[in-house]
C-alpha positions as semicolon CSV with decimal commas, in nm:
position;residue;x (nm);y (nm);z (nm)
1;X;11,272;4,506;4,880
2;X;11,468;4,675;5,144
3;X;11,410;5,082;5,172
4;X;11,745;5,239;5,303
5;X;11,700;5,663;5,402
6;X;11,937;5,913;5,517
7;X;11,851;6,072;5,844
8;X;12,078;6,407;6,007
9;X;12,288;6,323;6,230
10;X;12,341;6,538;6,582
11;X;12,675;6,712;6,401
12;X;12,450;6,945;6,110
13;X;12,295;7,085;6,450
14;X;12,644;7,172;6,608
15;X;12,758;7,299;6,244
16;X;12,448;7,531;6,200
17;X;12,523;7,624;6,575
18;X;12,850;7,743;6,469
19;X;12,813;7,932;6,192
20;X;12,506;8,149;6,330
21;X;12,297;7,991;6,128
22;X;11,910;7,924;6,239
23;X;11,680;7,682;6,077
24;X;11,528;7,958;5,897
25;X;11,803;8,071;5,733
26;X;11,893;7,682;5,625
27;X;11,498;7,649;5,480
28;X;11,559;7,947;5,292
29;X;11,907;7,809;5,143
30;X;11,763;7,489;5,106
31;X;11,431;7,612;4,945
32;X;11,225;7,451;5,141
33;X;10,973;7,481;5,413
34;X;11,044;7,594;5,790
35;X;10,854;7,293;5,876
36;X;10,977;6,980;5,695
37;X;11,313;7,124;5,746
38;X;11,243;7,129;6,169
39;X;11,123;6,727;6,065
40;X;11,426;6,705;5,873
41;X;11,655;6,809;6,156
42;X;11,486;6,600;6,403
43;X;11,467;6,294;6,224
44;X;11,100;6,247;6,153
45;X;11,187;6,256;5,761
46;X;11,430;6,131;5,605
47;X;11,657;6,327;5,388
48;X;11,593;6,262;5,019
49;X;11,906;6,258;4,800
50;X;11,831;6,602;4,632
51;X;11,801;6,740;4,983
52;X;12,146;6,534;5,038
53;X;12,349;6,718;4,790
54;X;12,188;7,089;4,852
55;X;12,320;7,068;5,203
56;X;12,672;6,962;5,135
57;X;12,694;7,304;4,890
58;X;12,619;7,526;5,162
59;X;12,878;7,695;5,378
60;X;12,805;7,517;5,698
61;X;12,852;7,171;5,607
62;X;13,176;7,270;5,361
63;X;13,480;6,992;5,395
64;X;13,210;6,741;5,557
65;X;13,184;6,401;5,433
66;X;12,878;6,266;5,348
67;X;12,864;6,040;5,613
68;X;13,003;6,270;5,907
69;X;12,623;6,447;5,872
70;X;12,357;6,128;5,732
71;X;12,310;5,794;5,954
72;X;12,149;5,496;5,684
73;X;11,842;5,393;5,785
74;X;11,738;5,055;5,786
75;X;11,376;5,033;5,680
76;X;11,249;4,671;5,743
77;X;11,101;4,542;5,431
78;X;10,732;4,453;5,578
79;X;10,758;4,814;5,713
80;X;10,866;4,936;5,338
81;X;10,565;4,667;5,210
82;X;10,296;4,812;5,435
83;X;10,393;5,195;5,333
84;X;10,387;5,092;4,953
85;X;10,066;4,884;5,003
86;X;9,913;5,276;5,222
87;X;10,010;5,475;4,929
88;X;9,877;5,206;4,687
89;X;9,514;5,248;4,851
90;X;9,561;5,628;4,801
91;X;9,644;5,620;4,472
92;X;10,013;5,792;4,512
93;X;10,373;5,654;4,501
């Protein structure tokens, strides 16, 4: 099984930039915390699909397209294998 995700692209940076918003202020609309958003906007998570649709509500991002803010991801499947076979070991999903 192939695992596609949703990184931000560069342009939700420049958008934020432009409408005086700081990361802060997008946690707080987002609801989430100051630090998965920071991994969010760097790339080091992946945006999940609820995170998806919160950000193209808020005024920043209003008129984008979907794909003028998210690059797809191509997760190799070993690398999706070895992650399930991790969480499997833990006991999580």
């Amino acid at each position: 099984m192939n695992r596609l995700r949703y990184t931000l692209r560069p342009r939700a940076r420049l958008l934020l930039g432009q409408a005086a918003w700081s990361q802060a202020d997008l946690s707080e609309a987002l609801g989430l915390s100051r630090a998965y958003t920071s991994k969010l906007m760097c790339g080091r998570v992946p945006a999940t699909p609820k995170v998806r649709r919160r950000l193209l509500a808020l005024e920043p991002f209003e008129g984008e397209e979907h794909d003028d803010l998210f690059d797809l991801v191509h997760v190799p499947q070993r690398v999706a294998e070895s992650e399930n076979t991790v969480r499997a070991s833990r006991g999580t999903r």
